[in-house]
PATI-175815 format. One line per field, with one value per residue: x, y, z of N, C-alpha, C in turn; residue in three letters; chain. Coordinates in Angstrom, 2 decimals. Layout:
// residues N
nc1	(X:...)
nc2	(Y:...)
nc3	(Z:...)
cac1	(X:...)
cac2	(Y:...)
cac3	(Z:...)
cc1	(X:...)
cc2	(Y:...)
cc3	(Z:...)
residu	(Ala:...)
chaine	(A:...)
END
This chain:
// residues 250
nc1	(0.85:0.43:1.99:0.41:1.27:1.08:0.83:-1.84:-2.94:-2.54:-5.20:-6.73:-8.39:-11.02:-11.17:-8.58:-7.40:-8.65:-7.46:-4.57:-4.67:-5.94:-3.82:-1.69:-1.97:-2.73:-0.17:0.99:-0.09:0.72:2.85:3.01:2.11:4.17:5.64:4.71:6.18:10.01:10.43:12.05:14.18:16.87:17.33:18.54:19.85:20.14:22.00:20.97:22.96:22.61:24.32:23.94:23.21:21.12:20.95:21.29:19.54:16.53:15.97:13.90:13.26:15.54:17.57:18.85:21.56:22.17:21.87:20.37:18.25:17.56:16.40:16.50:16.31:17.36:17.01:16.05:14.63:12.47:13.34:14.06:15.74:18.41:22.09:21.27:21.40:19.45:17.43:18.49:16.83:16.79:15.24:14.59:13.87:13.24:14.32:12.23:12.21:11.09:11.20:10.33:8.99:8.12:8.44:9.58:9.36:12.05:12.41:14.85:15.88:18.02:19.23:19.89:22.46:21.89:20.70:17.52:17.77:17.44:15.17:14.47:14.50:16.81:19.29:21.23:24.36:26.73:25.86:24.88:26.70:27.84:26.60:24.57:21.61:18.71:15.31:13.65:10.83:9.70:10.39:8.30:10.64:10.98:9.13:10.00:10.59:12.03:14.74:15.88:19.15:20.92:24.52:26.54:30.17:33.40:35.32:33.98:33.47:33.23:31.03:28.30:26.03:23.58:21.69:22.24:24.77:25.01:24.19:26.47:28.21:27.41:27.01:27.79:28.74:28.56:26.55:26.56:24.00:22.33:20.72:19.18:18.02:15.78:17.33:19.78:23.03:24.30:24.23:25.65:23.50:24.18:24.67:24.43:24.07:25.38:23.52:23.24:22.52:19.11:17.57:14.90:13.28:12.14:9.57:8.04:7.97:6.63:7.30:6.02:6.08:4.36:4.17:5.15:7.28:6.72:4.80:6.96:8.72:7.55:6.03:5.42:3.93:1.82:1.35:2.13:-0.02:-1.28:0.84:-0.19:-2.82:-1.38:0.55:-1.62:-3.36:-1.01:-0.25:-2.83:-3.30:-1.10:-2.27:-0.71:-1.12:-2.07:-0.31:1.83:3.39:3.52:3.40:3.89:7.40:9.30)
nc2	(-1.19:2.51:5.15:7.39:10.44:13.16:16.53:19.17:21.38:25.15:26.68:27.10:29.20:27.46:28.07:28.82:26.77:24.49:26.16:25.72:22.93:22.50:23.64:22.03:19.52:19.77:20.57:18.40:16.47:17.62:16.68:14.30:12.28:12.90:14.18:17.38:19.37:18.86:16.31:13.95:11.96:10.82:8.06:7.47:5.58:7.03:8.36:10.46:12.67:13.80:16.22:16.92:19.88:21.09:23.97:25.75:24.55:25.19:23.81:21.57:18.41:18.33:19.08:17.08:14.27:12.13:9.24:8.70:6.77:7.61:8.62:10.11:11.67:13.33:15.65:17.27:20.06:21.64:19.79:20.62:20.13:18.25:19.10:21.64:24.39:24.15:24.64:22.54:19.65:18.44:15.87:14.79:11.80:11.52:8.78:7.88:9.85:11.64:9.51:5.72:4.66:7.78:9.50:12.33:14.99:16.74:19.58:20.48:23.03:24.85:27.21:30.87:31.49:34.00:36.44:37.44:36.12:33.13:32.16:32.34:29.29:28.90:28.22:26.15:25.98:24.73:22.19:19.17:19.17:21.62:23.67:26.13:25.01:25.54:25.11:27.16:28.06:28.89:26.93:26.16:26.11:24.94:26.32:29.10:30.69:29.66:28.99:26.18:24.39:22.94:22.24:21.70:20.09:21.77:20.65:17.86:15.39:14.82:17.29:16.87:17.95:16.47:13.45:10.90:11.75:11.57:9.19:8.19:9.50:10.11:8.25:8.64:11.02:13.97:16.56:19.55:19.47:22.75:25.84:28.74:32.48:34.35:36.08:35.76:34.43:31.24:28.14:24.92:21.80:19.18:16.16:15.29:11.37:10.45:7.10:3.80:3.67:3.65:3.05:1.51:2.88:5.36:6.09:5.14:6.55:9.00:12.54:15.20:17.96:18.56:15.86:15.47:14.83:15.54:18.00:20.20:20.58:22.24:22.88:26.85:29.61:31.86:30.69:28.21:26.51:26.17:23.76:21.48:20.75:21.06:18.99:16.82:17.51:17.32:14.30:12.92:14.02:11.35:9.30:8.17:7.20:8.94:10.49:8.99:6.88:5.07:2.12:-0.01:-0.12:-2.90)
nc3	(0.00:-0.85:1.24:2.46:1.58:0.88:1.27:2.10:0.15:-1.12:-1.10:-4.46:-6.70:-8.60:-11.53:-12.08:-11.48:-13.10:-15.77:-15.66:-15.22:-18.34:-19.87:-19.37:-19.62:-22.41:-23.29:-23.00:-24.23:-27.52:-27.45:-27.56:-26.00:-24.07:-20.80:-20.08:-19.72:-18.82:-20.39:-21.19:-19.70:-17.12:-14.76:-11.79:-8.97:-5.58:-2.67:-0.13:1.74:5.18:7.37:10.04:10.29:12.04:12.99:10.80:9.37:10.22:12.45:11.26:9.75:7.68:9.23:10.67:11.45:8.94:6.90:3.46:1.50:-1.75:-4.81:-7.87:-10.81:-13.75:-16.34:-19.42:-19.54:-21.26:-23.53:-25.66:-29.04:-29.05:-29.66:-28.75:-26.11:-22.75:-20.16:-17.20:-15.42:-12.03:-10.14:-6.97:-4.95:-1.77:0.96:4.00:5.12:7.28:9.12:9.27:6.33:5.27:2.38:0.06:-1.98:-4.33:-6.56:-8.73:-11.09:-13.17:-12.36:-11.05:-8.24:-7.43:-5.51:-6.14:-8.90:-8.43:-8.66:-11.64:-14.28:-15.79:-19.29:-19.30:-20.52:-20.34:-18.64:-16.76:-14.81:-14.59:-13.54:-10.98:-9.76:-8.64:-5.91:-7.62:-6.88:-3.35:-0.08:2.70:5.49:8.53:9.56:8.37:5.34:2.88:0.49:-1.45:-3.13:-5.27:-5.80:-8.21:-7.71:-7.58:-8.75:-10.42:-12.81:-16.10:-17.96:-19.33:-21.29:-22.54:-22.31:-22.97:-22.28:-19.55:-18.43:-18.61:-16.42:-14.64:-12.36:-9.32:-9.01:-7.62:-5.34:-3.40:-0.80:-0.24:1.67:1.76:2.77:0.69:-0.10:0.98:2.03:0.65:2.32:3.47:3.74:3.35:0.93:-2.15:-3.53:-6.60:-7.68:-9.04:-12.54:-13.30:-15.61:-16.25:-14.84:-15.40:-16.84:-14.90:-12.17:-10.89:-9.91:-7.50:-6.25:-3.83:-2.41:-0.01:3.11:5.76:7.68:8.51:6.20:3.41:0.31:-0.47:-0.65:-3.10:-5.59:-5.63:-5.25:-7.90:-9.01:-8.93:-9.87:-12.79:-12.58:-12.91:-15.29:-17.19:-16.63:-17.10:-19.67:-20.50:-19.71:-17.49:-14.23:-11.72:-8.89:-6.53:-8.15:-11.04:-10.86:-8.29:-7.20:-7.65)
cac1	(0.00:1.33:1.38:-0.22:2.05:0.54:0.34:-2.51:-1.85:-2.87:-6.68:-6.30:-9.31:-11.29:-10.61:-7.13:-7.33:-8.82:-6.72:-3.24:-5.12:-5.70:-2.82:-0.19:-2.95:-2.31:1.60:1.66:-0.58:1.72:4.37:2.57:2.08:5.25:5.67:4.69:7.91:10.93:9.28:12.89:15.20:16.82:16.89:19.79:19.23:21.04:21.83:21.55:23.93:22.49:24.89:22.99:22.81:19.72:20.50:20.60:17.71:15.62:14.95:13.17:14.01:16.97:19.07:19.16:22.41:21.54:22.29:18.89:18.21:16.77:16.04:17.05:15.64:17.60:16.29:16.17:13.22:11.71:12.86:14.75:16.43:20.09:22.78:20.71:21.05:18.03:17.24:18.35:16.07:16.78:14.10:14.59:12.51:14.10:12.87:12.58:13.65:10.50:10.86:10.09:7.76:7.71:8.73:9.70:10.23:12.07:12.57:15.87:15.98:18.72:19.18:21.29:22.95:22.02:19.09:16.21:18.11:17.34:13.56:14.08:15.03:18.08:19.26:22.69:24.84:28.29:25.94:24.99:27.57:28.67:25.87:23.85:20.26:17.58:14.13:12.71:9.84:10.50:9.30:8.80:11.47:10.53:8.04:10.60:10.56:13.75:15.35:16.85:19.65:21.79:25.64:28.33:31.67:34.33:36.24:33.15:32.97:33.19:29.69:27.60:24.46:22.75:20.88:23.39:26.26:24.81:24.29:28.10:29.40:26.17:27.38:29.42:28.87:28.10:25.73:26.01:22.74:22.32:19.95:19.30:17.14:15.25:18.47:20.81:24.13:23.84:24.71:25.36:23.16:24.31:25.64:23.49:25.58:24.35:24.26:23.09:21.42:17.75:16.60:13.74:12.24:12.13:8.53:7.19:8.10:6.03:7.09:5.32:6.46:3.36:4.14:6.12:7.40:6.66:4.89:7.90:9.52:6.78:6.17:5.10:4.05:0.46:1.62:2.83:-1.08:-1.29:1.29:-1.15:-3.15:-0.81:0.53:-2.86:-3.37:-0.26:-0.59:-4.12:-3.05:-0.61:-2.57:-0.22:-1.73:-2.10:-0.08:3.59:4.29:2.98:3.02:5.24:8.85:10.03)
cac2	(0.00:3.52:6.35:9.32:11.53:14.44:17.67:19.97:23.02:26.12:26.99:28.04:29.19:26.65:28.69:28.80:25.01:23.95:26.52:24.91:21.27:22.69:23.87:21.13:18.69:20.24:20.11:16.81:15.97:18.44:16.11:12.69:12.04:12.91:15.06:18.62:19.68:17.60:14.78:12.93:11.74:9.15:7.96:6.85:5.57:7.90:8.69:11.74:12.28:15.10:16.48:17.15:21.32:21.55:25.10:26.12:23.62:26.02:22.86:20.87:17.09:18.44:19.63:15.23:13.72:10.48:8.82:7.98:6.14:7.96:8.49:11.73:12.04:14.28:15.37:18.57:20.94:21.80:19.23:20.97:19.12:18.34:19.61:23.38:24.07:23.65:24.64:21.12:19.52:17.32:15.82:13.92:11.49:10.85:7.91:7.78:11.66:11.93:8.47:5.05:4.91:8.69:9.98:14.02:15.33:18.30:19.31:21.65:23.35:25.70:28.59:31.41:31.76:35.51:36.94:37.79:35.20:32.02:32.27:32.11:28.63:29.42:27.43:25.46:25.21:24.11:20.63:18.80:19.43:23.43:24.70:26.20:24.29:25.71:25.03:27.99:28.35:28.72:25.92:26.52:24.92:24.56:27.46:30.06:30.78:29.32:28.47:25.53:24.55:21.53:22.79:20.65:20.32:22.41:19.79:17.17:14.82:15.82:17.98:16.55:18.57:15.56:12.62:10.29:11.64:12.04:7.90:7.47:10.31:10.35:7.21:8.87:12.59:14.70:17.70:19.92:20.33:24.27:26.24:30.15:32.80:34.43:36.76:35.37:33.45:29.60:27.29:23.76:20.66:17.79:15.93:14.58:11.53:9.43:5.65:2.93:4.14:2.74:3.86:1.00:3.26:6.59:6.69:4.76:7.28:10.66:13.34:16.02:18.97:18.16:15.14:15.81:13.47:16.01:19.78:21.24:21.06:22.08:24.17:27.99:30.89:31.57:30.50:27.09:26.03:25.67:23.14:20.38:20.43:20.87:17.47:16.39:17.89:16.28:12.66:12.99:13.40:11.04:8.44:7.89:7.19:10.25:9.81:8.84:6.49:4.39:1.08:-0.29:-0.67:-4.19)
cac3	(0.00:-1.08:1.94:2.16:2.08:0.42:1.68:1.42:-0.39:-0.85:-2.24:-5.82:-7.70:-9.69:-12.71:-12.39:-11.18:-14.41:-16.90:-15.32:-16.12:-19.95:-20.00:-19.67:-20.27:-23.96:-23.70:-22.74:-25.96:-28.52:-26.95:-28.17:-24.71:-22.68:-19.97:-20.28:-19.21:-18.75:-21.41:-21.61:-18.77:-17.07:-13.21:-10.94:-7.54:-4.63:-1.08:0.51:3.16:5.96:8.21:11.07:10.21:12.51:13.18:9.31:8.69:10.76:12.95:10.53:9.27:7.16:10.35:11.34:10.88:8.74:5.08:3.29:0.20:-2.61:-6.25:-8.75:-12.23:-14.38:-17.44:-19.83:-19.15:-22.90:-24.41:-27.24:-29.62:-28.44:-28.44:-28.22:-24.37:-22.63:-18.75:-16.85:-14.26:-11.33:-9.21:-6.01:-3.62:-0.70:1.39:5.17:5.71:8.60:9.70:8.09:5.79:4.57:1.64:0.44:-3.39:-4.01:-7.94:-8.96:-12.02:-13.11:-12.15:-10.55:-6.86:-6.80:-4.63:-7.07:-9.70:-7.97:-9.15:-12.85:-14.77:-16.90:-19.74:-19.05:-21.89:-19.09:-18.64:-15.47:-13.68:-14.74:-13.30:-9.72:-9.26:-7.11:-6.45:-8.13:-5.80:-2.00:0.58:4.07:6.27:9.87:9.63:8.02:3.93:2.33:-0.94:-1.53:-4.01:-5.75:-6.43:-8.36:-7.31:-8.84:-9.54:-10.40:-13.70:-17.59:-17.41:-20.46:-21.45:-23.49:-21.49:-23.56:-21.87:-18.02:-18.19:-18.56:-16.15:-13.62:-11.78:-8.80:-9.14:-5.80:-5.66:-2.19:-0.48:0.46:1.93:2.08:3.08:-0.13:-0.46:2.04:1.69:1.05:3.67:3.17:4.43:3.23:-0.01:-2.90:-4.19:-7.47:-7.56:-10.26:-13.66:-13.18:-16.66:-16.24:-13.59:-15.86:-16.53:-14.01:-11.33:-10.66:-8.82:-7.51:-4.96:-2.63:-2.01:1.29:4.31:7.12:7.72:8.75:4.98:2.52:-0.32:0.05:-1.74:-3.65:-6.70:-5.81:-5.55:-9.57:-9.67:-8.59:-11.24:-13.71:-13.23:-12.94:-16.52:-17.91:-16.30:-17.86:-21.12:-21.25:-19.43:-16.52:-12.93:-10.74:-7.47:-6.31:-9.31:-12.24:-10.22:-6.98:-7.51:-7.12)
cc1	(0.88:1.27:1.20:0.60:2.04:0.21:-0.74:-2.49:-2.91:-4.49:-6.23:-8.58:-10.08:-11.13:-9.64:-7.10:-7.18:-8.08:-5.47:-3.73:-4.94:-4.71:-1.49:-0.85:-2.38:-1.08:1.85:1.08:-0.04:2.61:3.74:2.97:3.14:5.12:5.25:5.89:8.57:10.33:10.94:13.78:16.06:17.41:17.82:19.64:20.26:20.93:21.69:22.14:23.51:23.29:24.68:23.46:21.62:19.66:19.76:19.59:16.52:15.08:13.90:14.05:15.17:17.85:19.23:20.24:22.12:21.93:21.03:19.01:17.27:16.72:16.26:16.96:16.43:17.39:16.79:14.60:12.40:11.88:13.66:15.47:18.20:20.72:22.48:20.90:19.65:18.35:17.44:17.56:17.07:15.68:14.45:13.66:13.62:12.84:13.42:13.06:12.54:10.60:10.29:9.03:7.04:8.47:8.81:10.20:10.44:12.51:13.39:15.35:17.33:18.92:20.26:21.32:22.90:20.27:18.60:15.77:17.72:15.61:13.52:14.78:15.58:18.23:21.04:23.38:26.76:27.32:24.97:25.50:28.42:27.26:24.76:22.40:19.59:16.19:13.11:12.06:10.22:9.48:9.70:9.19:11.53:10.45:8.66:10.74:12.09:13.92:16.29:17.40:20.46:23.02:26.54:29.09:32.29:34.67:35.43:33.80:33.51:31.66:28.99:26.49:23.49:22.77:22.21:25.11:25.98:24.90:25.63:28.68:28.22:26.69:28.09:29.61:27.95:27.60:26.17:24.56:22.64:21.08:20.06:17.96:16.85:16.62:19.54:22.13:23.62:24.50:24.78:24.59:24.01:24.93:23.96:24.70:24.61:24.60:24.43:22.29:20.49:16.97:15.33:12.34:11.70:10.66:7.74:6.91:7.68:6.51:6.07:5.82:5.93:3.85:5.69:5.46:6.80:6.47:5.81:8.83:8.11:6.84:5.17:4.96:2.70:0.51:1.46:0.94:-1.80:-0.49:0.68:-1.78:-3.20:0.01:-0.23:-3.03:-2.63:-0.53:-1.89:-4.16:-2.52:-0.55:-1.90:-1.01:-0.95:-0.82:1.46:4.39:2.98:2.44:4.16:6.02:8.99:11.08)
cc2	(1.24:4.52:6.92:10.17:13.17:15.35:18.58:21.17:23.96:26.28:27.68:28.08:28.54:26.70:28.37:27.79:24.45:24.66:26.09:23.74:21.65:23.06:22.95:20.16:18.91:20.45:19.09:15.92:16.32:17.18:14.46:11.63:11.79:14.09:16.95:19.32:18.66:16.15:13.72:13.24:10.85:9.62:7.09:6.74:6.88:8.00:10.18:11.71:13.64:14.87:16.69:18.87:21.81:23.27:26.01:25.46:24.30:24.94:21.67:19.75:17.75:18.83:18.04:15.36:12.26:10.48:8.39:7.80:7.52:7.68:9.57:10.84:13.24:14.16:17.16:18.82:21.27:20.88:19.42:20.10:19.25:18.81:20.96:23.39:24.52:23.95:23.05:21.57:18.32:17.03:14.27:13.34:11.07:10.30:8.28:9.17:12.35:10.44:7.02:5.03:6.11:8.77:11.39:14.15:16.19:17.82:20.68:21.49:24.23:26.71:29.70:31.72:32.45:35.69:37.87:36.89:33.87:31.73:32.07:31.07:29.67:28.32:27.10:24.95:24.60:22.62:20.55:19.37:20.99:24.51:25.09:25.73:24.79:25.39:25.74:28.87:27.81:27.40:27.09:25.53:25.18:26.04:29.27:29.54:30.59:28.70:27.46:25.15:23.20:22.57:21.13:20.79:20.80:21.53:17.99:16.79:15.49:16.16:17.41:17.17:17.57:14.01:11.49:10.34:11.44:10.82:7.76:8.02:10.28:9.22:7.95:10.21:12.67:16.00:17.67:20.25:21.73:24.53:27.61:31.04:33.10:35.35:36.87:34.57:32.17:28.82:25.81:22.67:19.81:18.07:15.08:13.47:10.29:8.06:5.25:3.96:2.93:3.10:3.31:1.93:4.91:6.84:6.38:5.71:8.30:11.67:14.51:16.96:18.91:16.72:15.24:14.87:14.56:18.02:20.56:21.82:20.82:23.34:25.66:29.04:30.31:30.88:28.78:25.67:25.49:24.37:21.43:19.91:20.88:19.39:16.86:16.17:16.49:14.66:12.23:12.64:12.46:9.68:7.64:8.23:8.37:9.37:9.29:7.99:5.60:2.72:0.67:-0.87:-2.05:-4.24)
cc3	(0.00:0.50:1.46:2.52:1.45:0.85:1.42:0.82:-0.75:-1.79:-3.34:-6.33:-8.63:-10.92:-13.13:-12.10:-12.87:-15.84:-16.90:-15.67:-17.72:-20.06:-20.52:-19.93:-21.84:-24.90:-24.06:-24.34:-27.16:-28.79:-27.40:-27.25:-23.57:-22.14:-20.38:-20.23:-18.48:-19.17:-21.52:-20.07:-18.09:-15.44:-12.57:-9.38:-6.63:-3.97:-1.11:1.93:3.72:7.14:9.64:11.41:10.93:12.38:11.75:9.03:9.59:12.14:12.55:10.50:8.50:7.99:10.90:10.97:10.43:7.21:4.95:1.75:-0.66:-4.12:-7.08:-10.44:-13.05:-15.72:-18.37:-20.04:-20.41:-23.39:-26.34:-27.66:-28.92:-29.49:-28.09:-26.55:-23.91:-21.15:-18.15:-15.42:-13.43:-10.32:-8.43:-5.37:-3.05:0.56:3.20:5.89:6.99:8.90:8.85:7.55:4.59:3.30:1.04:-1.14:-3.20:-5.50:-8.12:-10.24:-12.00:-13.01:-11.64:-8.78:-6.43:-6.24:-6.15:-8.55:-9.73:-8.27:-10.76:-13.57:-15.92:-17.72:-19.19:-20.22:-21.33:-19.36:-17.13:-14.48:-13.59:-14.17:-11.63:-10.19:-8.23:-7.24:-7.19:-7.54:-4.36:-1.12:2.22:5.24:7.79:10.67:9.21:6.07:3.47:1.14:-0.66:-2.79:-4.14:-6.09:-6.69:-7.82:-8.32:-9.95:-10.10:-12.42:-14.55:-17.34:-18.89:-20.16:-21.86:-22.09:-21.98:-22.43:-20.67:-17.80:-18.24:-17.36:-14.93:-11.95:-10.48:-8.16:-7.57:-6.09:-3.90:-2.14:-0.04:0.28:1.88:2.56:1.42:-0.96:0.56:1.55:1.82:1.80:3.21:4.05:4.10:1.75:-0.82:-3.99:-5.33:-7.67:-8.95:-11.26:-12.98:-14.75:-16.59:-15.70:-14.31:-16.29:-15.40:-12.56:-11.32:-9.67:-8.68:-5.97:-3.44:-2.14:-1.04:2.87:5.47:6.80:7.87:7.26:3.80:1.24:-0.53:-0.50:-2.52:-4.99:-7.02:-5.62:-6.56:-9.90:-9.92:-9.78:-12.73:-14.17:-13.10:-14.47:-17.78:-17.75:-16.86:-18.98:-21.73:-20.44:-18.39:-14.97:-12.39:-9.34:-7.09:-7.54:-9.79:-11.54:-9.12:-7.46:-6.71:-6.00)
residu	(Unk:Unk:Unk:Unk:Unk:Unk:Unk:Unk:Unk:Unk:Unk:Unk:Unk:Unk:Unk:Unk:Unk:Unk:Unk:Unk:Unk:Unk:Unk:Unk:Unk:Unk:Unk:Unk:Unk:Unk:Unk:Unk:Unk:Unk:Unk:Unk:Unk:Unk:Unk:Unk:Unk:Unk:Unk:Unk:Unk:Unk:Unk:Unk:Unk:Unk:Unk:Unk:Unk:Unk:Unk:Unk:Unk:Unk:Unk:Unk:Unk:Unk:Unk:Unk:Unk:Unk:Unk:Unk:Unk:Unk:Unk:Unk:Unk:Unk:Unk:Unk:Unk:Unk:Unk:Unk:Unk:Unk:Unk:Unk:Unk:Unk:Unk:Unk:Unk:Unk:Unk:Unk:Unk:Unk:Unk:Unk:Unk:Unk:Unk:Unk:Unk:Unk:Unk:Unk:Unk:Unk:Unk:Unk:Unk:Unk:Unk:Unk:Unk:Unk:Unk:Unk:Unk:Unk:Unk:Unk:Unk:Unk:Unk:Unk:Unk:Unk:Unk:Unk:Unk:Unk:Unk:Unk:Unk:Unk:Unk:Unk:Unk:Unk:Unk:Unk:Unk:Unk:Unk:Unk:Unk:Unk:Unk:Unk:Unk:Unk:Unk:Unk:Unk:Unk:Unk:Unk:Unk:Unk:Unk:Unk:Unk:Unk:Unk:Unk:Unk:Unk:Unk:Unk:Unk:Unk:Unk:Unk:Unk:Unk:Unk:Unk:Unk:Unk:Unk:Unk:Unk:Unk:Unk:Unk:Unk:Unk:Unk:Unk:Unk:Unk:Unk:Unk:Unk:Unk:Unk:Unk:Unk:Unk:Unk:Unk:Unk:Unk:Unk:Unk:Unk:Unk:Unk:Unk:Unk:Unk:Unk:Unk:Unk:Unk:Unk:Unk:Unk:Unk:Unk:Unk:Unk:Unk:Unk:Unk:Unk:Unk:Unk:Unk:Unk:Unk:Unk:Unk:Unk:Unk:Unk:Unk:Unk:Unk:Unk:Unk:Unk:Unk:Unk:Unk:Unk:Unk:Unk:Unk:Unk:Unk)
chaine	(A:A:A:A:A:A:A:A:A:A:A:A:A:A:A:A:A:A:A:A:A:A:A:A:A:A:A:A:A:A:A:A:A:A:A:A:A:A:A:A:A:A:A:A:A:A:A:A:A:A:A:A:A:A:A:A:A:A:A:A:A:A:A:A:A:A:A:A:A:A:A:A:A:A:A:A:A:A:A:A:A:A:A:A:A:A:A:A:A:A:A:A:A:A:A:A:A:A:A:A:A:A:A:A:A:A:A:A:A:A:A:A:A:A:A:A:A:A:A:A:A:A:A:A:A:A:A:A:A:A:A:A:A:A:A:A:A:A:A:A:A:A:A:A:A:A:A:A:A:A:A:A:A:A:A:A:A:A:A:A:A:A:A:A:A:A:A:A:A:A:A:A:A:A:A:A:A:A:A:A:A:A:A:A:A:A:A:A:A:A:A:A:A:A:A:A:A:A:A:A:A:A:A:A:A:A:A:A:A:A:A:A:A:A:A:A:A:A:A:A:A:A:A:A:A:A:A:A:A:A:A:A:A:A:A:A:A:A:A:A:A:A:A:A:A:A:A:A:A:A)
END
């Protein structure tokens, strides 16, 4: 049986409910039924390693010290034909991060490390690994508004932009976890480190922002109420079950 680990989120407008459904509902169909955004990717198991940063983690589950299994999806965000650069995505579940049982997605895109910057996907033409990752949109981490972020290592991998190359060079690679205020310095949690390719698991797996292990780390801001059913929309169109994934991993 799956948990519930779905957060409730913010009232949106029925209007705006159902124009975010048409919306990517209508991508995902353009797309001859892949993803509205990020329609190609591929999926490598991974730990995350948290330091036990309670103070920077505001107090929330990310200030623990603990290693936890997870999962990371990286993909390119439009879709453009390769080798054009293209905004990259990564999207994590990490298991067990309130205790056994739960589960917590968080979804980077690319972006920039500067206060007001860290809000708009950028395109990455460095790769994987040449470029800062944040979530975009802020969550709130144990009841304070915060940005969080994926960084490479300087000295990390050859950086491949193309899905092709990330399966050869993905194996191994380390992302810091950081945190900040909305225009604060970033702080590090932890380590994001990547295991096996799973490509098997690349559609079967859904994420979704809401779906969070514990109130204290959720996501925040009026906006972030649309994104619901937008992958509603998409998974609609392209006939994939609503809900943490396609069917239970073996």
């Amino acid at each position: 049986m799956e948990p519930s680990g779905q957060m409730r989120q913010p009232d949106v407008p029925g209007p705006f409910a159902a124009a975010s459904r048409r919306l990517f509902g209508g991508l995902a169909r353009l797309r001859g039924g892949k993803r509205a955004f990020h329609p190609d990717g591929v999926v490598f198991t991974a730990e995350l390693i948290l330091v036990g940063e309670e103070q920077r983690a505001e107090g929330s589950i990310l200030g623990q010290r603990a290693r936890l299994p997870a999962v990371a999806r990286l993909s390119r965000s439009l879709g453009v034909p390769e080798p054009l650069p293209d905004a990259l995505g990564i999207a994590i579940r990490i298991e067990g991060l309130a205790g056994p049982g739960t589960r917590q997605d968080l979804l980077f895109v690319t972006s920039s490390r500067l206060p007001g910057g860290r809000h708009a996907p950028l395109p990455a033409p460095r790769g994987f690994f040449g470029h800062f990752f944040t979530t975009v949109w802020p969550y709130r981490v144990g009841g304070k508004v915060r940005m969080l972020a994926l960084q490479p290592p300087e000295d990390g991998p050859d950086s491949p932009r193309d899905l092709e190359g990330i399966t050869r060079t993905g194996p191994g690679a380390r992302y810091r976890l950081l945190i900040a205020s909305l225009e604060g310095p970033w702080q590090a949690l932890g380590e994001l480190v990547l295991g096996e390719l799973r490509q098997g698991q690349v559609e079967e797996i859904r994420f979704n922002p809401w779906n969070t292990a514990d109130g204290e780390l959720r996501p925040t801001g009026p906006l972030m109420g649309l994104r619901d059913p937008a992958y509603e929309g998409s998974q609609d169109a392209r006939g994939a079950p609503r809900g943490w994934r396609a069917r239970p991993e073996a």
